[in-house]
PyMOL Python script that loads the backbone (N, CA, C, O; Angstrom):
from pymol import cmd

cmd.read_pdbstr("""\
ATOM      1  N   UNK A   1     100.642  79.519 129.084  1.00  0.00           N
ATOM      2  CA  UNK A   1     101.714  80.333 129.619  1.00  0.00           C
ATOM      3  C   UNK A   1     102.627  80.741 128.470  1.00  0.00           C
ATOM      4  O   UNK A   1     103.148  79.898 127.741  1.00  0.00           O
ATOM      5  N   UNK A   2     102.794  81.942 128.335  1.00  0.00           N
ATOM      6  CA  UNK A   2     103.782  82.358 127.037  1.00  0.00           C
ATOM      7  C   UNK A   2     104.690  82.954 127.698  1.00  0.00           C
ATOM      8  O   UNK A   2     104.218  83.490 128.701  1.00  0.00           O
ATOM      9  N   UNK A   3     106.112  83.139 127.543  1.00  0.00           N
ATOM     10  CA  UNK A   3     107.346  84.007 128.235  1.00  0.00           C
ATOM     11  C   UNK A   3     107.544  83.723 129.363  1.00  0.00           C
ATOM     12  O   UNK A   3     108.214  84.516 130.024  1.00  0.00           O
ATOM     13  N   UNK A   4     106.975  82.336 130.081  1.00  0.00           N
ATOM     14  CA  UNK A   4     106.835  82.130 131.508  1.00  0.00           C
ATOM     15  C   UNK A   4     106.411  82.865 132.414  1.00  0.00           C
ATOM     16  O   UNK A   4     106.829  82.872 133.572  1.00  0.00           O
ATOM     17  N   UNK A   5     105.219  83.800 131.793  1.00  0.00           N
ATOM     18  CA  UNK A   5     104.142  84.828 132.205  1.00  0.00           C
ATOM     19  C   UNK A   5     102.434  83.750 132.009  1.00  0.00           C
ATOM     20  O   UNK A   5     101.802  83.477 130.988  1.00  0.00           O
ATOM     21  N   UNK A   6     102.127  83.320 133.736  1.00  0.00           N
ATOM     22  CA  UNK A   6     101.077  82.883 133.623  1.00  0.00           C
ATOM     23  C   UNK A   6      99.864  83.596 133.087  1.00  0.00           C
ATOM     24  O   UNK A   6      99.680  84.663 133.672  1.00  0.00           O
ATOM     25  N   UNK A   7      98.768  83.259 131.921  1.00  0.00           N
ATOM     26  CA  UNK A   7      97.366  84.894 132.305  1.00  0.00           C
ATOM     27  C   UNK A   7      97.955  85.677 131.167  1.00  0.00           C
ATOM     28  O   UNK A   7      97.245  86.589 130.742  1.00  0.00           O
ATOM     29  N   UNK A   8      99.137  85.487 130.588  1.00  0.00           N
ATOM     30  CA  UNK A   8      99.575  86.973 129.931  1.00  0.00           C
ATOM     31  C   UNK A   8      98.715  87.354 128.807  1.00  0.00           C
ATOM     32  O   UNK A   8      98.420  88.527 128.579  1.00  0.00           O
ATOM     33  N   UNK A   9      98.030  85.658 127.611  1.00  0.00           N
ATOM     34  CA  UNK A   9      97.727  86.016 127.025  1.00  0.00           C
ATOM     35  C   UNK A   9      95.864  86.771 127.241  1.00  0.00           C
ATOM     36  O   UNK A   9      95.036  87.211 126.444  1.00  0.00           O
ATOM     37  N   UNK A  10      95.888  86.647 128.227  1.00  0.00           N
ATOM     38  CA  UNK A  10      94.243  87.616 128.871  1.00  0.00           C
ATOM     39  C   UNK A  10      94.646  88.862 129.028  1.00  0.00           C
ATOM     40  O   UNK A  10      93.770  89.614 129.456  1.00  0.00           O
ATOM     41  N   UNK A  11      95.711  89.346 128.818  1.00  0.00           N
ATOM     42  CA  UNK A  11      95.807  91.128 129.575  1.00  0.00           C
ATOM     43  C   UNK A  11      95.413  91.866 128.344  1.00  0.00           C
ATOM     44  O   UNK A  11      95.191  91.347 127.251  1.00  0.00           O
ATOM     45  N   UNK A  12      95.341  93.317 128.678  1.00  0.00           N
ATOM     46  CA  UNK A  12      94.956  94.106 127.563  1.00  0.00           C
ATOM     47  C   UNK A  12      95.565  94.637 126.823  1.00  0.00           C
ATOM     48  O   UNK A  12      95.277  95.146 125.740  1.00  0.00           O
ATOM     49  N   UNK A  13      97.295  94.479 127.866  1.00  0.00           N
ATOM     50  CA  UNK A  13      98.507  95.053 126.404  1.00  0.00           C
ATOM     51  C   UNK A  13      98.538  94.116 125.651  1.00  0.00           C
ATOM     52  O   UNK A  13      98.552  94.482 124.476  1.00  0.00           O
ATOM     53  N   UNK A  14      98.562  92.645 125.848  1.00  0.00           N
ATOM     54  CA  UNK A  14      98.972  91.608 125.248  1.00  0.00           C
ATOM     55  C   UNK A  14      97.747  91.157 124.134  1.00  0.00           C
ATOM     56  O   UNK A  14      97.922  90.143 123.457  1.00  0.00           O
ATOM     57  N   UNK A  15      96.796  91.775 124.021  1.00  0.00           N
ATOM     58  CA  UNK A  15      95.338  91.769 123.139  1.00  0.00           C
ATOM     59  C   UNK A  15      95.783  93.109 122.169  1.00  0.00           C
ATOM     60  O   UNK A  15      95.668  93.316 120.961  1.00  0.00           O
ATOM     61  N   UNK A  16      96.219  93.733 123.039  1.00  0.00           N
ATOM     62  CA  UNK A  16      95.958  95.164 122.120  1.00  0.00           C
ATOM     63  C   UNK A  16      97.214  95.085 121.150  1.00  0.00           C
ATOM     64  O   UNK A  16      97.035  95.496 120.003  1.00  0.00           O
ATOM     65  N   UNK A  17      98.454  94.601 121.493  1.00  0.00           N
ATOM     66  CA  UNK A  17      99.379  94.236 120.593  1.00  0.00           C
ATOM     67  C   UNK A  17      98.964  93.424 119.574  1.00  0.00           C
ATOM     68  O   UNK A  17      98.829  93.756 118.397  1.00  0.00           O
ATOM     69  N   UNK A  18      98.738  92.208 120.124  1.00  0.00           N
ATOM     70  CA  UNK A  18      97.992  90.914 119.196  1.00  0.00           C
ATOM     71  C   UNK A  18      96.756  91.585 117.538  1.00  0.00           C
ATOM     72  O   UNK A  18      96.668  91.392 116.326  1.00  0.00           O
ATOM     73  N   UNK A  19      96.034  92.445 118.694  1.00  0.00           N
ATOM     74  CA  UNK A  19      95.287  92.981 117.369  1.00  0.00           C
ATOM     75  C   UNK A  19      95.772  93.660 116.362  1.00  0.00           C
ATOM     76  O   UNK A  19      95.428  93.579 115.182  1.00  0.00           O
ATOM     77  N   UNK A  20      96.975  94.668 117.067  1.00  0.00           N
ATOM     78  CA  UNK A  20      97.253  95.811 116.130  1.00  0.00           C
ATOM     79  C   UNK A  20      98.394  94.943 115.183  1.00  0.00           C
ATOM     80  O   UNK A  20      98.699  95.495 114.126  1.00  0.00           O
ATOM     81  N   UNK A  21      99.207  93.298 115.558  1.00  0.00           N
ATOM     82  CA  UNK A  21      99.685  92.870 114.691  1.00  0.00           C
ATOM     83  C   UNK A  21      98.683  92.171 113.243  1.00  0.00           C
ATOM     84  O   UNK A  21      99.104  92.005 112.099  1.00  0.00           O
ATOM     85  N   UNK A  22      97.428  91.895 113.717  1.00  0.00           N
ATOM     86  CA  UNK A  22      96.627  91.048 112.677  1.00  0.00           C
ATOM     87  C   UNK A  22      96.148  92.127 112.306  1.00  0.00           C
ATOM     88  O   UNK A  22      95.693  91.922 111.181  1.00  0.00           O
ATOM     89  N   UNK A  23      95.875  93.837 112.786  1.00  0.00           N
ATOM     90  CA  UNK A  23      95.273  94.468 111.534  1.00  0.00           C
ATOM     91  C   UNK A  23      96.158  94.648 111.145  1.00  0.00           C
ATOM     92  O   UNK A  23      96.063  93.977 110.118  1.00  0.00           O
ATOM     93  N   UNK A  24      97.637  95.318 111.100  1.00  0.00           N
ATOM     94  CA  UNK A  24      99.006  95.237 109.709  1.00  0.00           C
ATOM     95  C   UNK A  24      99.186  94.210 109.090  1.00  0.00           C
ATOM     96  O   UNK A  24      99.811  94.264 108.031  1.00  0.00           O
ATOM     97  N   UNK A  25      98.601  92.774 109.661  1.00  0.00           N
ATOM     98  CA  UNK A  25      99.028  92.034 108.689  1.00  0.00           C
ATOM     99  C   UNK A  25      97.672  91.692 107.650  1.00  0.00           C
ATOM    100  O   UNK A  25      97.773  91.177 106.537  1.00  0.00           O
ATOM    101  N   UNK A  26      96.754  91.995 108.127  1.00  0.00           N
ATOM    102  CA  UNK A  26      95.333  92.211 106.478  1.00  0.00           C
ATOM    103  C   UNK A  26      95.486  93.419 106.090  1.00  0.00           C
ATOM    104  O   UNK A  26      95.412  93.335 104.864  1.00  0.00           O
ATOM    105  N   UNK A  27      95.655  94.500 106.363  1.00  0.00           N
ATOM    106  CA  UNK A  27      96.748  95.395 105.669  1.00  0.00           C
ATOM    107  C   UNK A  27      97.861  95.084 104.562  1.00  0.00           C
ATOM    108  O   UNK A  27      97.783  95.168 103.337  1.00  0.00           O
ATOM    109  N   UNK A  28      98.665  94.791 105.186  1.00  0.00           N
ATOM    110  CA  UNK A  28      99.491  94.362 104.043  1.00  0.00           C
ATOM    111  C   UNK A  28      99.124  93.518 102.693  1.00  0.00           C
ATOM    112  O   UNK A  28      99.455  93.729 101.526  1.00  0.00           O
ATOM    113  N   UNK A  29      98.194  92.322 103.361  1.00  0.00           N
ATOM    114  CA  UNK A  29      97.838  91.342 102.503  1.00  0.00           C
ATOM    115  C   UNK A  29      96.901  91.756 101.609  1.00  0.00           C
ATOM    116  O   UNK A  29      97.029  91.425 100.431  1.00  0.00           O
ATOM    117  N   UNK A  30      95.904  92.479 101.990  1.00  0.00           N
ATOM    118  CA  UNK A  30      95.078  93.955 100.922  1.00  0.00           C
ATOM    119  C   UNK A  30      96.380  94.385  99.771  1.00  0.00           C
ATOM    120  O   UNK A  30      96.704  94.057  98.629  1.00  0.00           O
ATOM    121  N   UNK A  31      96.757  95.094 100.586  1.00  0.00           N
ATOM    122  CA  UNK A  31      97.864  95.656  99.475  1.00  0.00           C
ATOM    123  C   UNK A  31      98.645  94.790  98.813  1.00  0.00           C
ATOM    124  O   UNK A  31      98.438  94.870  97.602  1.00  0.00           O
ATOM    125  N   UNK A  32      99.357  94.093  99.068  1.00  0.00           N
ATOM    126  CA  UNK A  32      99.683  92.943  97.861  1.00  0.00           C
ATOM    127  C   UNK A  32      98.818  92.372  97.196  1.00  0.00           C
ATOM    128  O   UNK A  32      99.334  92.116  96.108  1.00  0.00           O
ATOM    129  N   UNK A  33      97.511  91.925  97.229  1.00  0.00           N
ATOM    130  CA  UNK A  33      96.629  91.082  96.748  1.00  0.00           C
ATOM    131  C   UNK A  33      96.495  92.175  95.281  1.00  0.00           C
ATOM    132  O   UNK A  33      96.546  91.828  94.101  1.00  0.00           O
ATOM    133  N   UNK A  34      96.337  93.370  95.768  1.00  0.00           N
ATOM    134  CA  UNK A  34      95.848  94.695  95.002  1.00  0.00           C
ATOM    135  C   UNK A  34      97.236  95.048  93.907  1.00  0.00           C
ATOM    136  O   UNK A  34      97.032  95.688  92.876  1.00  0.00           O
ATOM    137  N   UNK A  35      98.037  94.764  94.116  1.00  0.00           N
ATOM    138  CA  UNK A  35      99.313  94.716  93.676  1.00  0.00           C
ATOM    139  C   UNK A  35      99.270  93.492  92.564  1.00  0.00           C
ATOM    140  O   UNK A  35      99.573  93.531  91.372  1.00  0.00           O
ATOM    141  N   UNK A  36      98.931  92.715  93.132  1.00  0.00           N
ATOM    142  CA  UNK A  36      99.102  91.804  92.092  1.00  0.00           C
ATOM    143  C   UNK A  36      98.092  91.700  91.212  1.00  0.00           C
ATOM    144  O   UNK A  36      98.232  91.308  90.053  1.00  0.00           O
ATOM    145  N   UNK A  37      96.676  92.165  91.907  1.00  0.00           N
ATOM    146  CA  UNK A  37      96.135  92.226  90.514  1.00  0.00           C
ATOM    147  C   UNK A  37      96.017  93.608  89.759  1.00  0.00           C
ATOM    148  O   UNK A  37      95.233  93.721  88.817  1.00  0.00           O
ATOM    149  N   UNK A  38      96.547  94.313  90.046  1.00  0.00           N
ATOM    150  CA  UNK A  38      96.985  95.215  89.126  1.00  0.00           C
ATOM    151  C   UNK A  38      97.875  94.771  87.998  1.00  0.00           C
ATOM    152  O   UNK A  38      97.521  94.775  86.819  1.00  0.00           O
ATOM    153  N   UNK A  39      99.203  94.339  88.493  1.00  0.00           N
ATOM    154  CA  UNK A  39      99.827  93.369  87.628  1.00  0.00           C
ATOM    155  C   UNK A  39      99.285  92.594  86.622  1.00  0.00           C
ATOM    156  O   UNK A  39      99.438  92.919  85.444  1.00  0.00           O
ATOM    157  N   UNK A  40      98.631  91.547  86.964  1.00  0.00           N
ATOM    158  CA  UNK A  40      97.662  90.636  86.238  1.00  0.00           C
ATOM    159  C   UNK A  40      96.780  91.776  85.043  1.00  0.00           C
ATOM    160  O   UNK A  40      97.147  92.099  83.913  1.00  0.00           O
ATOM    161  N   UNK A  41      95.728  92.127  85.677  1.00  0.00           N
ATOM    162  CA  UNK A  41      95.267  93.292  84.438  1.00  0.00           C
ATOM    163  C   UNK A  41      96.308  94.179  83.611  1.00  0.00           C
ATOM    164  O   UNK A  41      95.834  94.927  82.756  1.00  0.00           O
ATOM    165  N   UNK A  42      97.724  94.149  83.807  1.00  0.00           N
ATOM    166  CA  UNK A  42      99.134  95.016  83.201  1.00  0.00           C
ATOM    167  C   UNK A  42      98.889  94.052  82.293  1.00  0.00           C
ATOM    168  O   UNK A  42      98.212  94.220  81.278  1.00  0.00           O
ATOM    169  N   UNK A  43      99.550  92.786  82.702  1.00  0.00           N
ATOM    170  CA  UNK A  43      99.452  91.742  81.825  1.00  0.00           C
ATOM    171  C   UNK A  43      98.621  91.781  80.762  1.00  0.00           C
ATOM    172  O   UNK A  43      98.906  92.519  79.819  1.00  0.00           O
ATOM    173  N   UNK A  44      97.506  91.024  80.741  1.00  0.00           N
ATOM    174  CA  UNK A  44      96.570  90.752  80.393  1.00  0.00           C
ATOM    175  C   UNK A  44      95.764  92.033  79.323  1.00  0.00           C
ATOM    176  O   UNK A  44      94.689  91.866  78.747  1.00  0.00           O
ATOM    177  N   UNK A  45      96.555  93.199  79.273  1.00  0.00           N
ATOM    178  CA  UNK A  45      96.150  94.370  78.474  1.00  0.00           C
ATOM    179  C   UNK A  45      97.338  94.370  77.300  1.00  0.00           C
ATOM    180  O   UNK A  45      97.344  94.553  76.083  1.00  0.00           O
ATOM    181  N   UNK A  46      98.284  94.082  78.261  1.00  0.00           N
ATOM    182  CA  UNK A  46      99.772  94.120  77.006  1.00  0.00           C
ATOM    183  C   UNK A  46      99.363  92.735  76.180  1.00  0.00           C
ATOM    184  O   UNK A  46      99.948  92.680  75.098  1.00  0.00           O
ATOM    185  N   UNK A  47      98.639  91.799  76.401  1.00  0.00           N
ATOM    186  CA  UNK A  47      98.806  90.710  75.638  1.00  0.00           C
ATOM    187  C   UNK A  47      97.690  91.336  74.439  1.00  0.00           C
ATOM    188  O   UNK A  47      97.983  91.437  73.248  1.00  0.00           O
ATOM    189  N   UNK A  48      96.571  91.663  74.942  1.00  0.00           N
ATOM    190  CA  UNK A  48      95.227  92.130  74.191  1.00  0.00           C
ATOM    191  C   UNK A  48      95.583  92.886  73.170  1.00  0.00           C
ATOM    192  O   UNK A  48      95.269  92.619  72.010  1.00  0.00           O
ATOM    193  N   UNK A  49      96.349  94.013  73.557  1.00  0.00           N
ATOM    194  CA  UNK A  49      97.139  95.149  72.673  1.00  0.00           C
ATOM    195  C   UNK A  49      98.140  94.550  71.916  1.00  0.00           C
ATOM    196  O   UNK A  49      97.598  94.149  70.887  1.00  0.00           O
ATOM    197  N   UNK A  50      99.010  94.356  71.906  1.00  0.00           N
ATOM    198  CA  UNK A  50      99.776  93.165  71.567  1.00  0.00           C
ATOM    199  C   UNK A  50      99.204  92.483  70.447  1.00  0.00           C
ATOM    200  O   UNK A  50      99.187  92.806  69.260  1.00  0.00           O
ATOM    201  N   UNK A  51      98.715  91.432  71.064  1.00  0.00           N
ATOM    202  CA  UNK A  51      98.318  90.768  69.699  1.00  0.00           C
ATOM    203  C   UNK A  51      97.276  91.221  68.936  1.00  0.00           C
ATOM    204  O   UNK A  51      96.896  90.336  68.170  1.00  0.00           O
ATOM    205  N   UNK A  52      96.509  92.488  68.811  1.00  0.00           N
ATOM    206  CA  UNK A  52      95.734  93.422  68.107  1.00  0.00           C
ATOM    207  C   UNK A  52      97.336  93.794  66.994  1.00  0.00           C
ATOM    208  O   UNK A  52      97.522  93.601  65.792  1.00  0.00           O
ATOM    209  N   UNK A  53      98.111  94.297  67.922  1.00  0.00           N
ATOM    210  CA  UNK A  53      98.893  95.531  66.816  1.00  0.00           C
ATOM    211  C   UNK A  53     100.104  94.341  66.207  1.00  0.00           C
ATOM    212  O   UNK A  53     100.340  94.242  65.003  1.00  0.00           O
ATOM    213  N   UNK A  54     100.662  93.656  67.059  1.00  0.00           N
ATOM    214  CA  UNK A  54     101.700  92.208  66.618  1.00  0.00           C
ATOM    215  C   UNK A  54     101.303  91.391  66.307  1.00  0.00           C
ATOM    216  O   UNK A  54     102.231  90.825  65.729  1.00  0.00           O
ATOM    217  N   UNK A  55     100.471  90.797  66.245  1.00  0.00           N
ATOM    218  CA  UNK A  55      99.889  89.464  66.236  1.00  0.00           C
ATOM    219  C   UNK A  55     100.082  88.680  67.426  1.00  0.00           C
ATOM    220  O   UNK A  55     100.729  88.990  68.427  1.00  0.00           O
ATOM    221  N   UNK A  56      99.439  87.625  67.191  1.00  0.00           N
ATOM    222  CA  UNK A  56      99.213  86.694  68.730  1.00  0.00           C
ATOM    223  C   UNK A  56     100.668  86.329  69.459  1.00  0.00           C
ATOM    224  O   UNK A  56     101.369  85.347  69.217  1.00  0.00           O
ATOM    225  N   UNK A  57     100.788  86.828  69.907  1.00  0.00           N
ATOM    226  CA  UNK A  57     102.624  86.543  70.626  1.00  0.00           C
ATOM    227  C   UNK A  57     102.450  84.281  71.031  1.00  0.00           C
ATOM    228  O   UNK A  57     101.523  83.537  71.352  1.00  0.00           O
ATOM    229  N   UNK A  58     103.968  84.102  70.732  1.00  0.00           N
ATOM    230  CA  UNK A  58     103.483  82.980  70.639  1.00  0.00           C
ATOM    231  C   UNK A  58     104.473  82.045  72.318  1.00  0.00           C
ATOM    232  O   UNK A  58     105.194  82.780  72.993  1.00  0.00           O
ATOM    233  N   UNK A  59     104.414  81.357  72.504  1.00  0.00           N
ATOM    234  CA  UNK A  59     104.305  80.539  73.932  1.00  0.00           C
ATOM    235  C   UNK A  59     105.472  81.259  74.708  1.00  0.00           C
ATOM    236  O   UNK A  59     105.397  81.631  75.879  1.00  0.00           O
ATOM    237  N   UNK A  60     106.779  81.428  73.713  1.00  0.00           N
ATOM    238  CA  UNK A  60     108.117  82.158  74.031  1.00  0.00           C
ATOM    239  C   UNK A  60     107.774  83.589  75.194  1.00  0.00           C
ATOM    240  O   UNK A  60     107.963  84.016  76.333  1.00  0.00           O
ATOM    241  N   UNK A  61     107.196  83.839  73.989  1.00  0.00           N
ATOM    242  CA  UNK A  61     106.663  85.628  74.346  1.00  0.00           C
ATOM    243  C   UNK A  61     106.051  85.801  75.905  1.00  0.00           C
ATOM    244  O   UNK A  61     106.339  86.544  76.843  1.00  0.00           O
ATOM    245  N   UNK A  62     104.739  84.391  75.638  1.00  0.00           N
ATOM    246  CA  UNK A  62     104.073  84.961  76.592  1.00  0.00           C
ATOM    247  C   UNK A  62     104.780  84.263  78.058  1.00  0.00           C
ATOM    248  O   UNK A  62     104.297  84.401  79.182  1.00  0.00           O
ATOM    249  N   UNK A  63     105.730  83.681  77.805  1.00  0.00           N
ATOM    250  CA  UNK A  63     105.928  83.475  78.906  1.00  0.00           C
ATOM    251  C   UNK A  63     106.885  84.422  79.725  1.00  0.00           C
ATOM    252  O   UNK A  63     106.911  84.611  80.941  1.00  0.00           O
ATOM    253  N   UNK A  64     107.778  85.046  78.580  1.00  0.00           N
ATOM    254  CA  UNK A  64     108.702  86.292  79.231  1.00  0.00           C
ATOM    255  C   UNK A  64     107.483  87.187  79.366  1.00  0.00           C
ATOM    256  O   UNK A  64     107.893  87.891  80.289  1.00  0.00           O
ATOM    257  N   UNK A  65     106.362  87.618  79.111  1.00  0.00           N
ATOM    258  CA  UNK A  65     105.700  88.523  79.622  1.00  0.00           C
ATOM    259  C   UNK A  65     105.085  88.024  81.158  1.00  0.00           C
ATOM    260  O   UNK A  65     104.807  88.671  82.167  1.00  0.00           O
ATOM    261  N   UNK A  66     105.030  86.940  80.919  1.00  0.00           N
ATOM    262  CA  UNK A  66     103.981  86.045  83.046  1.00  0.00           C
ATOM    263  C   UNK A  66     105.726  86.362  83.829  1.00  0.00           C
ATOM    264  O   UNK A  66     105.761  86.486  85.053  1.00  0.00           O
ATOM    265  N   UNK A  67     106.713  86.441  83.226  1.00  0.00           N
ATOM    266  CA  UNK A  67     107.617  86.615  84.088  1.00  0.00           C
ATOM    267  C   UNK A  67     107.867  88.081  84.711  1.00  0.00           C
ATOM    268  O   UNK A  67     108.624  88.284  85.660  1.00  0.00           O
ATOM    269  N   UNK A  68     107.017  89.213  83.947  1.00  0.00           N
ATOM    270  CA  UNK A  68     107.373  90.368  84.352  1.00  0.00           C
ATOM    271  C   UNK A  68     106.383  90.858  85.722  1.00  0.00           C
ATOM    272  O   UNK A  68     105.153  90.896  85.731  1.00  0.00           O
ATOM    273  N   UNK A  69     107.208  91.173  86.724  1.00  0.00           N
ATOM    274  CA  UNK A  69     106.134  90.975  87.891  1.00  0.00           C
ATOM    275  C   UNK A  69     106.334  93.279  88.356  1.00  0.00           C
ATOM    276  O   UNK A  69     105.566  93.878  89.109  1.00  0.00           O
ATOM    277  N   UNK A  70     107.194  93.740  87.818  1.00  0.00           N
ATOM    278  CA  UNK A  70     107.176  94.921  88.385  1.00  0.00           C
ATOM    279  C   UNK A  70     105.429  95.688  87.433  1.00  0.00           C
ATOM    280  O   UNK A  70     105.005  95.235  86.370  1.00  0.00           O
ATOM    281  N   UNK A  71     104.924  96.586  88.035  1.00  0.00           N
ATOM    282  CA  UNK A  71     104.180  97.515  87.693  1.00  0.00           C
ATOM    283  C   UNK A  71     104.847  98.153  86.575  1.00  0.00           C
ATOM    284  O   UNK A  71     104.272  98.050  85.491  1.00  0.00           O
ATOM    285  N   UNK A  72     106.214  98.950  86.624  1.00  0.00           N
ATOM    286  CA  UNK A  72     106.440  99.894  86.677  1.00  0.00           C
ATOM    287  C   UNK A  72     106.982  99.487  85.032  1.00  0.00           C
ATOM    288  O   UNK A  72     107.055 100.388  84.196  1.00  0.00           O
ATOM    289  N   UNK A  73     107.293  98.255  84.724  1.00  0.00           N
ATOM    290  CA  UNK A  73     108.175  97.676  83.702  1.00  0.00           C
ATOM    291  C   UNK A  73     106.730  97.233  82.868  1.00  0.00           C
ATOM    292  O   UNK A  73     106.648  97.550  81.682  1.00  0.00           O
ATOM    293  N   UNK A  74     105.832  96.646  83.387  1.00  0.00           N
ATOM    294  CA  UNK A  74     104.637  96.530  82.231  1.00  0.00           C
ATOM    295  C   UNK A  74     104.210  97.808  81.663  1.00  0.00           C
ATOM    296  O   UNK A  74     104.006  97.951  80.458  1.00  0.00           O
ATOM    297  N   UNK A  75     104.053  98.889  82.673  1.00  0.00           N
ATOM    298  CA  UNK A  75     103.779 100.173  82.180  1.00  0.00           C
ATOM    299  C   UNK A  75     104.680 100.878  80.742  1.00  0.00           C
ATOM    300  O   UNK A  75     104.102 101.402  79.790  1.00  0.00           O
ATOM    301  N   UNK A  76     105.656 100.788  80.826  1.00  0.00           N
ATOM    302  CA  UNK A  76     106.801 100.968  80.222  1.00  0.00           C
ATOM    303  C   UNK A  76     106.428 100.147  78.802  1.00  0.00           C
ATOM    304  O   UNK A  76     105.993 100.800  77.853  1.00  0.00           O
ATOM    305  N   UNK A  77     106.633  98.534  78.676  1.00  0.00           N
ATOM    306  CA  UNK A  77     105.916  97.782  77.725  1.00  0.00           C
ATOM    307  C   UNK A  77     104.507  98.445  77.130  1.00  0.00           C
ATOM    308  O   UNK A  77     104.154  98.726  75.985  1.00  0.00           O
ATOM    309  N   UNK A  78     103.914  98.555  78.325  1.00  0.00           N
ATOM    310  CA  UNK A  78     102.412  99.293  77.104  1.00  0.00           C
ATOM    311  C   UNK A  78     102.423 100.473  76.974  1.00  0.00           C
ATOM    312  O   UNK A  78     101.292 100.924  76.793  1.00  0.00           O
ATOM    313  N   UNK A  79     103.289 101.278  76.983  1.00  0.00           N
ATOM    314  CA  UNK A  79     103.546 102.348  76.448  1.00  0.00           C
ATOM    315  C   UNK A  79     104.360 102.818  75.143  1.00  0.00           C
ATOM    316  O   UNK A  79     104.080 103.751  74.391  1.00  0.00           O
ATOM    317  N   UNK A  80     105.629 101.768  75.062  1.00  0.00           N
ATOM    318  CA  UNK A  80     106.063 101.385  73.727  1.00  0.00           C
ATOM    319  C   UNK A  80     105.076 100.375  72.918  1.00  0.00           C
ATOM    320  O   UNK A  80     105.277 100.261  71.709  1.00  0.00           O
ATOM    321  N   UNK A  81     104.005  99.626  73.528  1.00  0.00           N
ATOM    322  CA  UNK A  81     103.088  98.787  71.932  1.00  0.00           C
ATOM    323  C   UNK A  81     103.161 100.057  70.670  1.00  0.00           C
ATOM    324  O   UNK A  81     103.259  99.767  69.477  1.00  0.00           O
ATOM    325  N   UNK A  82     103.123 100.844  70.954  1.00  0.00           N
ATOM    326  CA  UNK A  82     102.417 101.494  69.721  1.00  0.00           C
ATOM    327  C   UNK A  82     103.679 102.046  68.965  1.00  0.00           C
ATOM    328  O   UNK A  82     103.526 102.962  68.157  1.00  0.00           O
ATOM    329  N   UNK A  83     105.214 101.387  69.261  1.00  0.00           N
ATOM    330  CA  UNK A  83     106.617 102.553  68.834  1.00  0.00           C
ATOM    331  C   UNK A  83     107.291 101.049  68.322  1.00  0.00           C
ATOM    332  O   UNK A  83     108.129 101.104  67.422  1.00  0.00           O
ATOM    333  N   UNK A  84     106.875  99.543  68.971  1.00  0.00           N
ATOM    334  CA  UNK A  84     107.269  99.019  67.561  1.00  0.00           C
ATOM    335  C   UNK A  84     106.918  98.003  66.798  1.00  0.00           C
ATOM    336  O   UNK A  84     105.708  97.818  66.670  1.00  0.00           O
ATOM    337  N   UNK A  85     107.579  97.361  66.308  1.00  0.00           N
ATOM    338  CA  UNK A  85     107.104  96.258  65.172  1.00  0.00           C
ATOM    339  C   UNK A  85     107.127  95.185  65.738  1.00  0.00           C
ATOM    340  O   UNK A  85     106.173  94.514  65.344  1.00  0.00           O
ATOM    341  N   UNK A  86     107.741  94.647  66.486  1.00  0.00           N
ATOM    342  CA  UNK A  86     107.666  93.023  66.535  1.00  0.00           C
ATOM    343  C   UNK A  86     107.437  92.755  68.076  1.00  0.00           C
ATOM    344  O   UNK A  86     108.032  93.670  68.644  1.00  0.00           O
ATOM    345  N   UNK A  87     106.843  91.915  69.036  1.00  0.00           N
ATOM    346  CA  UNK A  87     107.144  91.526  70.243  1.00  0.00           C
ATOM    347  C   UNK A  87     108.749  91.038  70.364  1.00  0.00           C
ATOM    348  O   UNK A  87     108.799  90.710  71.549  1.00  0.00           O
ATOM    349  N   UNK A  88     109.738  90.865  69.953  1.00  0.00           N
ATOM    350  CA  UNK A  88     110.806  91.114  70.352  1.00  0.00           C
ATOM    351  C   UNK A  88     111.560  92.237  70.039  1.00  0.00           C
ATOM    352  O   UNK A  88     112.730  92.339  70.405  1.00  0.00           O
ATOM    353  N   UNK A  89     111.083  92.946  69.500  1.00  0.00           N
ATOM    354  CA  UNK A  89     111.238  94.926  70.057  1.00  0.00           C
ATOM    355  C   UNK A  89     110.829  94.951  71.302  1.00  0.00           C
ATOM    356  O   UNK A  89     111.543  94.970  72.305  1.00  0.00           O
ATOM    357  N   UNK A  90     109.410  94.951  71.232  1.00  0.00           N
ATOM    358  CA  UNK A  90     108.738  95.509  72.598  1.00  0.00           C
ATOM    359  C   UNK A  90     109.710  94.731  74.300  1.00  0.00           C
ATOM    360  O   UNK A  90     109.646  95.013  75.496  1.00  0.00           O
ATOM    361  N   UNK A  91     110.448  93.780  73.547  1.00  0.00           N
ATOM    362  CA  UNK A  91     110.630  92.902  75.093  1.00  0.00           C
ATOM    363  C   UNK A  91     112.097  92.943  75.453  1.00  0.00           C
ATOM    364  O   UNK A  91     112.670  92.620  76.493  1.00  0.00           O
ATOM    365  N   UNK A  92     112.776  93.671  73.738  1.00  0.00           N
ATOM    366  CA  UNK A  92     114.238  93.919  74.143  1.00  0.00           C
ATOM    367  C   UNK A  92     114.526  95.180  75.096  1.00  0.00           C
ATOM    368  O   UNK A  92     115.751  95.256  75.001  1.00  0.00           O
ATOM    369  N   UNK A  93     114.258  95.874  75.676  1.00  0.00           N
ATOM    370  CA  UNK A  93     113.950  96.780  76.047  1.00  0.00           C
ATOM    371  C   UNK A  93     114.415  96.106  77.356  1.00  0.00           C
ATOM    372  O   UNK A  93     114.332  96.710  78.425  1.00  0.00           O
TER     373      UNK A  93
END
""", "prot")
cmd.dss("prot")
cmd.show_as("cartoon", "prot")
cmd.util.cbc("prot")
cmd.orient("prot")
């Protein structure tokens, strides 16, 4: 009995709601999952590049880089690798 509605959860509004909440919510969870690993590969390219053109960034570095979680701010980072000299150029920013 849910809402002190005997049966409710057998009806077809109460299914058809139910479903259309679990497909938005693997929906969503798609899209974040996808989000984050986009992120992760952001990462994981700025470090590659990085320590090609800086050298190996060292524990400091990489940990202010695992802290950067926007898209939009790693993009930004690997777009300046190539404008400066040191990983604390690239991170004053």
């Amino acid at each position: 009995m849910l809402f002190g509605i005997r049966g409710i959860e057998e009806s077809s509004v109460y299914q058809g709601i139910l479903k259309k909440g679990e497909a938005k919510g693997r929906d969503e969870g798609r899209n974040e999952g996808r989000d984050e690993g986009a992120v992760d590969k952001a990462r994981k390219i700025l470090l590659r590049q990085g320590s090609k053109r800086l050298g190996p960034p060292d524990e400091q570095i990489s940990g202010r880089i695992a802290e950067v979680t926007e898209q939009d701010r790693l993009d930004v980072l690997l777009d300046r690798i190539l404008d400066v000299s040191s990983w604390d150029e690239l991170l004053a920013s």
